[in-house]
N, CA, C and O atoms as a Tinker XYZ file with bonds, in Angstrom:
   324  protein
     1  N      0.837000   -1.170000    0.000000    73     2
     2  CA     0.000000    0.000000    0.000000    64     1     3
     3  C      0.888000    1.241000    0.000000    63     2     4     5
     4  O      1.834000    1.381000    0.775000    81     3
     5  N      0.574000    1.999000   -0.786000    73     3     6
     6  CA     1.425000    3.465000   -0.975000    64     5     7
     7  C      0.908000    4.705000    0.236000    63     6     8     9
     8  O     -0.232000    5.066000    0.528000    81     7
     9  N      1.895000    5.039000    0.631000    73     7    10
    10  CA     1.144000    5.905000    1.346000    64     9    11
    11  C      1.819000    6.986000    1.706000    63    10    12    13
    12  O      2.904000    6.909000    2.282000    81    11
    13  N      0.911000    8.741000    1.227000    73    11    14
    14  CA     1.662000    9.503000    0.702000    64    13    15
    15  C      2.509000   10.205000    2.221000    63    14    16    17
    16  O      2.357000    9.887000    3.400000    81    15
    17  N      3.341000   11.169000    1.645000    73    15    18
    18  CA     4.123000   11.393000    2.892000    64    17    19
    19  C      3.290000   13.478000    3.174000    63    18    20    21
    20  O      2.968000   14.353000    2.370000    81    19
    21  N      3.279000   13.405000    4.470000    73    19    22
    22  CA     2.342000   14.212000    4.876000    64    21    23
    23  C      2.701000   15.846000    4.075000    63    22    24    25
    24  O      2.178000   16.811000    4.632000    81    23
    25  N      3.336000   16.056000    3.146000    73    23    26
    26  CA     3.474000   17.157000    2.984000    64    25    27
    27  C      2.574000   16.854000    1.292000    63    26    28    29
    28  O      1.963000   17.799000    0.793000    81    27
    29  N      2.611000   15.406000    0.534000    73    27    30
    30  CA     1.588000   15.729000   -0.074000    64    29    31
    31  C      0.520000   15.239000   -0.320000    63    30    32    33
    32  O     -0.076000   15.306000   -1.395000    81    31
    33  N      0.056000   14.506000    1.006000    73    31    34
    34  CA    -1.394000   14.936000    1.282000    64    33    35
    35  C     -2.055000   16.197000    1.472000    63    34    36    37
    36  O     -3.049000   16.679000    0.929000    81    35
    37  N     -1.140000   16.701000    2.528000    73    35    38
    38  CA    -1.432000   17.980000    2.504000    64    37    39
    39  C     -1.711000   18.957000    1.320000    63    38    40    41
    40  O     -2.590000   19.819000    1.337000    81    39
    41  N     -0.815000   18.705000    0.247000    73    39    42
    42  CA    -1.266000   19.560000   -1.162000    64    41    43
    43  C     -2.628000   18.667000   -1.422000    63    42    44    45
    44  O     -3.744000   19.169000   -1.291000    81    43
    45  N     -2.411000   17.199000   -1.829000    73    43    46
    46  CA    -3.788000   16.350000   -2.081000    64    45    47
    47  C     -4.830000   17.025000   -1.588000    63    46    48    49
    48  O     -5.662000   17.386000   -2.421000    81    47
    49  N     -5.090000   17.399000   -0.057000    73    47    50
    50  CA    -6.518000   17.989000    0.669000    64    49    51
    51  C     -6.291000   19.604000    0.089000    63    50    52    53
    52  O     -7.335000   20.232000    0.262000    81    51
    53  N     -5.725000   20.045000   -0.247000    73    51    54
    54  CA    -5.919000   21.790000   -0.915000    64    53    55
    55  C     -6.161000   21.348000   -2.296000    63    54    56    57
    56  O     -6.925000   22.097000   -2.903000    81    55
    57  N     -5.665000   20.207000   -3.047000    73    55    58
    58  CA    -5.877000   20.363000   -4.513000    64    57    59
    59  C     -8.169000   19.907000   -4.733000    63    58    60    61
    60  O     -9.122000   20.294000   -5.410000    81    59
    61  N     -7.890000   18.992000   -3.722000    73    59    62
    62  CA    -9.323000   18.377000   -3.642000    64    61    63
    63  C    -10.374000   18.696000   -2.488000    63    62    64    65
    64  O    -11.008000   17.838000   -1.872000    81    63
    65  N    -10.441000   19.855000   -2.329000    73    63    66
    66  CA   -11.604000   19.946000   -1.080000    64    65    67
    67  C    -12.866000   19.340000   -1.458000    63    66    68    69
    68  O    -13.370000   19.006000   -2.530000    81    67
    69  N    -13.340000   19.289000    0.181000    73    67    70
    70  CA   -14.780000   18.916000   -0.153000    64    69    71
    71  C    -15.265000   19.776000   -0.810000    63    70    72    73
    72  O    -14.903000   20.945000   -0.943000    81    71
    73  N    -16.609000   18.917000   -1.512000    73    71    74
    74  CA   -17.454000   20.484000   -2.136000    64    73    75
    75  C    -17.169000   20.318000   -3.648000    63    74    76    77
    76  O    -18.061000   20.273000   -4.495000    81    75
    77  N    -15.535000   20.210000   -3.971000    73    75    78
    78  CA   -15.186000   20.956000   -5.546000    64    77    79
    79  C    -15.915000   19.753000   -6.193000    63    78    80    81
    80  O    -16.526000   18.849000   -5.625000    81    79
    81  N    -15.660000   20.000000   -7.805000    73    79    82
    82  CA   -16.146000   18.982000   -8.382000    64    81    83
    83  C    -15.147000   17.974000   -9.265000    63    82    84    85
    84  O    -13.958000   18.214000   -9.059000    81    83
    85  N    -15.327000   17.222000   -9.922000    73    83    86
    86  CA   -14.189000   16.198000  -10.500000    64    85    87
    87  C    -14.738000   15.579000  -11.689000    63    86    88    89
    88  O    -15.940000   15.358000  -11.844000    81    87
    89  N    -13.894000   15.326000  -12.462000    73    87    90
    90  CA   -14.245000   14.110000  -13.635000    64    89    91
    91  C    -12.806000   13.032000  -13.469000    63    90    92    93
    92  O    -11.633000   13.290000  -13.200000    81    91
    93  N    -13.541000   11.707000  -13.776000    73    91    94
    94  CA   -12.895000   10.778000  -13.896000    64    93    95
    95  C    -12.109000   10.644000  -15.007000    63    94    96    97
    96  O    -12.632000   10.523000  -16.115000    81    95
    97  N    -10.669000   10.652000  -14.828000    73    95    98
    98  CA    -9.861000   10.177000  -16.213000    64    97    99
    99  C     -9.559000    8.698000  -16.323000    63    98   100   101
   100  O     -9.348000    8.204000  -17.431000    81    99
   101  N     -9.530000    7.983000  -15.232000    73    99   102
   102  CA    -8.957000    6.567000  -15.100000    64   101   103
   103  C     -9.611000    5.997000  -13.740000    63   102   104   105
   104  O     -9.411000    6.639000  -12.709000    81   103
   105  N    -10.185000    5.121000  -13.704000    73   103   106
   106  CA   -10.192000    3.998000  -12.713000    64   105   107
   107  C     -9.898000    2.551000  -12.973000    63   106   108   109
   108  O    -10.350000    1.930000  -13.935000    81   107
   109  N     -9.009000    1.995000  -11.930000    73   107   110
   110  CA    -8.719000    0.377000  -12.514000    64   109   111
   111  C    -10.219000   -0.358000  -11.367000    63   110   112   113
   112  O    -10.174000   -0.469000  -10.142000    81   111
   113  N    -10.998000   -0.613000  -11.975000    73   111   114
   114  CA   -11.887000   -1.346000  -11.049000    64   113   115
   115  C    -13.017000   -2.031000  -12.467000    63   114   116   117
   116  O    -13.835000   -1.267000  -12.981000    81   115
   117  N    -12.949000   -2.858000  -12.735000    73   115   118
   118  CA   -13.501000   -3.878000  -13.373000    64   117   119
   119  C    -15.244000   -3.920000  -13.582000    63   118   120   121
   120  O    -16.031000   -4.006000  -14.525000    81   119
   121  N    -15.303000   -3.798000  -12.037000    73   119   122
   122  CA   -16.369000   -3.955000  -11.467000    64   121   123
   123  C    -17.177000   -2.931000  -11.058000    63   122   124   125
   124  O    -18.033000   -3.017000  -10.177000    81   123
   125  N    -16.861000   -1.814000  -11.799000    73   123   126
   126  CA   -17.985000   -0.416000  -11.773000    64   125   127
   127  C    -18.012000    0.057000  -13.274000    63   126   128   129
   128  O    -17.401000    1.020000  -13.739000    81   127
   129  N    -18.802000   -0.769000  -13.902000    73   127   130
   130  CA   -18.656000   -0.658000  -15.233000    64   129   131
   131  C    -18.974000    1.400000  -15.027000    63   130   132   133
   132  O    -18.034000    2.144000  -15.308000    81   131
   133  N    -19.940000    1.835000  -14.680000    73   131   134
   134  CA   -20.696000    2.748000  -14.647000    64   133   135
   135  C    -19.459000    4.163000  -14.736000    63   134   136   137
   136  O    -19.471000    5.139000  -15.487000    81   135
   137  N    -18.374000    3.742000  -13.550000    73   135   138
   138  CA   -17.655000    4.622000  -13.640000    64   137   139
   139  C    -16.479000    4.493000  -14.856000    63   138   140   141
   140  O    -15.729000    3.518000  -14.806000    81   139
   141  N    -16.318000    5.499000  -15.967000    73   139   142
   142  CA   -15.573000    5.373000  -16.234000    64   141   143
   143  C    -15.369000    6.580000  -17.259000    63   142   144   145
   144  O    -16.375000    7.257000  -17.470000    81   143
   145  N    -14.161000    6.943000  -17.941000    73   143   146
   146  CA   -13.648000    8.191000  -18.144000    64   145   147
   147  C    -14.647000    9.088000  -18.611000    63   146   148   149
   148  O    -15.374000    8.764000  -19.551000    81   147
   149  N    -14.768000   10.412000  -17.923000    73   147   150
   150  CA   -15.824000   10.995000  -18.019000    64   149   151
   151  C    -16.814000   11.381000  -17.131000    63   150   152   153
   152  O    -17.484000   12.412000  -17.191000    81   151
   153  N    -16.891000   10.169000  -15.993000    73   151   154
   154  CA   -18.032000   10.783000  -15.011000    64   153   155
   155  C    -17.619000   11.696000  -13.788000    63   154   156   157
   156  O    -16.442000   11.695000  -13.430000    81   155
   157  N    -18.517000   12.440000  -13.168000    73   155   158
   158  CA   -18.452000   13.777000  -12.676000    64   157   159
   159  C    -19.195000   13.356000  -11.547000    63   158   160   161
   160  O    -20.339000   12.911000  -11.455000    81   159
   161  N    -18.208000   13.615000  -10.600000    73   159   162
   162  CA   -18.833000   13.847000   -8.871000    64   161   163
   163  C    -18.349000   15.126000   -8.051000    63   162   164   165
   164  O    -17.624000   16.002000   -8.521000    81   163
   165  N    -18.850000   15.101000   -6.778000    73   163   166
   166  CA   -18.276000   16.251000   -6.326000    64   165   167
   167  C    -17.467000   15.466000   -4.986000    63   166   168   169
   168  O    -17.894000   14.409000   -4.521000    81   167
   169  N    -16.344000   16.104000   -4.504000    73   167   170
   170  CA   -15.414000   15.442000   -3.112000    64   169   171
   171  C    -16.106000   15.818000   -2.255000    63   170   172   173
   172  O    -16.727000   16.881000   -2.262000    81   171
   173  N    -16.093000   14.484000   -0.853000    73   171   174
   174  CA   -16.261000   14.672000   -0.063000    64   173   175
   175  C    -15.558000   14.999000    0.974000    63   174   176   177
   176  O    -15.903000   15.895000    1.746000    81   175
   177  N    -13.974000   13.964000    1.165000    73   175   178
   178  CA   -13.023000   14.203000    1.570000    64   177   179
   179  C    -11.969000   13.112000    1.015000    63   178   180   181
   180  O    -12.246000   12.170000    0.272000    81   179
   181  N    -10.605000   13.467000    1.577000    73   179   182
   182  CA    -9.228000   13.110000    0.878000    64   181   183
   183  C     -9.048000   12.166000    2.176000    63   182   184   185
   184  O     -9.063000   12.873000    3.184000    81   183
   185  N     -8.880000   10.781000    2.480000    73   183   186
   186  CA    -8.783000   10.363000    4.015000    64   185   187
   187  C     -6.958000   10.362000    4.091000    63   186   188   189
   188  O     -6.378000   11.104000    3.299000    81   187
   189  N     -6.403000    9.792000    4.741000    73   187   190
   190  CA    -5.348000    9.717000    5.624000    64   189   191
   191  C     -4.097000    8.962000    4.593000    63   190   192   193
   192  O     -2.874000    9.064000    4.695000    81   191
   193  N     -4.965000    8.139000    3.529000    73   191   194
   194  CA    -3.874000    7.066000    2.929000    64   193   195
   195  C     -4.140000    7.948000    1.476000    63   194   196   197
   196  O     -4.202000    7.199000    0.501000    81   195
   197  N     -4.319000    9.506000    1.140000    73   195   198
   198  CA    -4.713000   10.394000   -0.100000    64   197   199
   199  C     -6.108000    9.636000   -0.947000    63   198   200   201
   200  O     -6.245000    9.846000   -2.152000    81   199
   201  N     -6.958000    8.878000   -0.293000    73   199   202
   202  CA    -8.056000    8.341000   -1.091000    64   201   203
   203  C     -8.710000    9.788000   -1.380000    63   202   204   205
   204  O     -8.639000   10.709000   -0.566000    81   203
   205  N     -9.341000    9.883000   -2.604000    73   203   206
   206  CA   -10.057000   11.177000   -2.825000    64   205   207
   207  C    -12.080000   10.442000   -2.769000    63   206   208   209
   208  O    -12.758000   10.028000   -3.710000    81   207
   209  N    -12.294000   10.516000   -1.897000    73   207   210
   210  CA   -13.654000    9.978000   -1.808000    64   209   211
   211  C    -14.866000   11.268000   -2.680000    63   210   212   213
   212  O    -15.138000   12.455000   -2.506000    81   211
   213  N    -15.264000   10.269000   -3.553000    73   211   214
   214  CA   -16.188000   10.656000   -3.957000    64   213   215
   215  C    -17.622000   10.412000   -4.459000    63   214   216   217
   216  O    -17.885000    9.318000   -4.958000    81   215
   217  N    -18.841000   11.643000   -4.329000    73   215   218
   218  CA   -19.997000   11.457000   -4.354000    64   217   219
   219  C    -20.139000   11.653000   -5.805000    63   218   220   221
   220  O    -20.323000   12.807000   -6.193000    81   219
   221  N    -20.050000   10.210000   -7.105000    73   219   222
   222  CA   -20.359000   10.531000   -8.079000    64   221   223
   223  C    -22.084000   10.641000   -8.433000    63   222   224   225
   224  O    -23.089000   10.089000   -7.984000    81   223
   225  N    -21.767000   11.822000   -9.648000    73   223   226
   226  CA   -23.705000   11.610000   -9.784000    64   225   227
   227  C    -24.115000   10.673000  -10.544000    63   226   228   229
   228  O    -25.186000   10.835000  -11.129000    81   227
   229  N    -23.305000    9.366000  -10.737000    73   227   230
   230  CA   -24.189000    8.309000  -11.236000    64   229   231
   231  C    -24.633000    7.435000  -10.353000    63   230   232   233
   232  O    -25.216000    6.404000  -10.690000    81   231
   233  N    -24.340000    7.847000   -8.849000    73   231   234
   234  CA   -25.038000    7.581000   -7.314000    64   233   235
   235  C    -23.846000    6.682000   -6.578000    63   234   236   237
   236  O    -23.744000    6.601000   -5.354000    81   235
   237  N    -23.043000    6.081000   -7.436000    73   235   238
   238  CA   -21.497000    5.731000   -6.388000    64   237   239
   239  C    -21.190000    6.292000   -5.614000    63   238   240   241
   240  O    -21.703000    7.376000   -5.336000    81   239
   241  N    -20.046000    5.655000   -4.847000    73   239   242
   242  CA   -19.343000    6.756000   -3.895000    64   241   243
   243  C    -17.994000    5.894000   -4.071000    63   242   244   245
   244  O    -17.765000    5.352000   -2.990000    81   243
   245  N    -17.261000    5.645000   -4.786000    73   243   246
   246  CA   -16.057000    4.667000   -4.851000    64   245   247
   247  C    -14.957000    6.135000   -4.959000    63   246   248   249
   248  O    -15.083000    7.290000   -5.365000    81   247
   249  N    -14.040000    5.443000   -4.443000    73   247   250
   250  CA   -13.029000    6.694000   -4.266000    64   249   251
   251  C    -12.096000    6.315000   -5.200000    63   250   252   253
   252  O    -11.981000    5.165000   -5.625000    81   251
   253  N    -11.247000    7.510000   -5.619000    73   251   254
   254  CA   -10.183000    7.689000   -6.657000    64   253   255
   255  C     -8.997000    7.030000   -5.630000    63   254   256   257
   256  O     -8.698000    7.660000   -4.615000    81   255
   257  N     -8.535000    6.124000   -5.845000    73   255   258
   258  CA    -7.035000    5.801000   -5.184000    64   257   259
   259  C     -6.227000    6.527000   -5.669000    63   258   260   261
   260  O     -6.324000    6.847000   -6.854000    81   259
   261  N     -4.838000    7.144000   -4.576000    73   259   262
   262  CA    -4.590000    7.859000   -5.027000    64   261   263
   263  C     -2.915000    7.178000   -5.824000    63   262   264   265
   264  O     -2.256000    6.513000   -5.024000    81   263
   265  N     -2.420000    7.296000   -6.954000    73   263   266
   266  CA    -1.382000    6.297000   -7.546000    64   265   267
   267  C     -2.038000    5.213000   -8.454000    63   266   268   269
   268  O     -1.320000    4.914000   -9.408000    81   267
   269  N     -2.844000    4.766000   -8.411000    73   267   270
   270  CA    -3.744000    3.850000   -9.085000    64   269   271
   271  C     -4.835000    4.577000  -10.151000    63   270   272   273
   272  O     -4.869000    4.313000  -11.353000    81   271
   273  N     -5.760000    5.587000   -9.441000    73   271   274
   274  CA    -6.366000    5.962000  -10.313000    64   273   275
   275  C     -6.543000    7.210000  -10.421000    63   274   276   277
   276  O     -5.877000    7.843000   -9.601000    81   275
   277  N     -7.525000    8.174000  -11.486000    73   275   278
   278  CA    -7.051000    9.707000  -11.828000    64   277   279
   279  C     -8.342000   10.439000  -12.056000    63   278   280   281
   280  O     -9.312000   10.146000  -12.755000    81   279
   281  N     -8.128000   11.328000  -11.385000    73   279   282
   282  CA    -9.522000   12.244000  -11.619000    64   281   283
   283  C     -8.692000   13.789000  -11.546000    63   282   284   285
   284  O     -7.620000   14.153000  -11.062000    81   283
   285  N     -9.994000   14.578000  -12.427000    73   283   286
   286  CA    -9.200000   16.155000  -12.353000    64   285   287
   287  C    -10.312000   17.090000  -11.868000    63   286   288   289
   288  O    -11.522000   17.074000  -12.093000    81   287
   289  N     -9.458000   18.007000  -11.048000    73   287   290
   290  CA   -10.769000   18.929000  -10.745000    64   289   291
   291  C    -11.043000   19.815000  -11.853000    63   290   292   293
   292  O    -10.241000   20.213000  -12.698000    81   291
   293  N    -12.790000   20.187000  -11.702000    73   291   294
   294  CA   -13.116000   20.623000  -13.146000    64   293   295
   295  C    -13.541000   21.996000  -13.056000    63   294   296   297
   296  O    -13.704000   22.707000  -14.048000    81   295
   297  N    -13.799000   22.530000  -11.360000    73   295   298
   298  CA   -14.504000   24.101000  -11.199000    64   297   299
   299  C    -13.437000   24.625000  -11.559000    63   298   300   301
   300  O    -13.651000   25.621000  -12.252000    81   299
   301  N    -11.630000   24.252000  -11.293000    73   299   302
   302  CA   -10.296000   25.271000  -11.325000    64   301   303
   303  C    -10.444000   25.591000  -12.647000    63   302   304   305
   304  O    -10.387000   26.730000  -13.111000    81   303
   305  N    -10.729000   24.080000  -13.544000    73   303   306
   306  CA   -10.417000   24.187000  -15.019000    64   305   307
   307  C    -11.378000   25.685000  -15.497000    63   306   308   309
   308  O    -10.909000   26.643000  -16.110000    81   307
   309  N    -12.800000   25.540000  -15.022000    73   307   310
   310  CA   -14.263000   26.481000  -15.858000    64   309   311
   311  C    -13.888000   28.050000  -15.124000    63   310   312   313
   312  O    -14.495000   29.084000  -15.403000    81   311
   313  N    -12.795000   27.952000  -14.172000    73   311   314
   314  CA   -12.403000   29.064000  -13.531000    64   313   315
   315  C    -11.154000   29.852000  -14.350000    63   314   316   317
   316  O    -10.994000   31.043000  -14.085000    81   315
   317  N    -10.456000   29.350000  -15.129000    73   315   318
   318  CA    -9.548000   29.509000  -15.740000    64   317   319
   319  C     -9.759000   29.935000  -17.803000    63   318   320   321
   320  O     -8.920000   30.280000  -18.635000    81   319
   321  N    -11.344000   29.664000  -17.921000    73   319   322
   322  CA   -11.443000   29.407000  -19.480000    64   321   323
   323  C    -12.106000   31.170000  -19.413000    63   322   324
   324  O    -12.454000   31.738000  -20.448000    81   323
């Protein structure tokens, strides 16, 4: 198990607050056909081992591992265009 060292989690919980929103670029999970590049949730929180837990709106809640799989926040991106 990877587990990040506290200075970047610490960026991890500022890059991902609760609240913001996300799209999925990558998940390795087989078994959520539903999620996959493209879907959009909002964070709930980042826990202790950088999991980015999230409330997707296709009603999941499977979290982005963090090293394994990839999501981007999307309010910075619509903040920036």
């Amino acid at each position: 198990m990877f587990i990040p060292k506290p200075e970047d989690l610490k960026a991890l919980r500022e890059q991902y607050p609760a609240g913001c929103r996300v799209r999925l670029n990558h998940m390795n999970d087989p078994y959520r056909p539903e999620l996959k590049a493209g879907a959009l949730g909002t964070v709930m929180h980042v826990d202790d081992i950088g999991t980015i837990h999230v409330s997707w709106d296709c009603g999941s809640s499977l979290g982005v591992v963090h090293g394994e799989d990839s999501c981007t926040r999307i309010d910075e991106e619509d903040a920036h265009d």
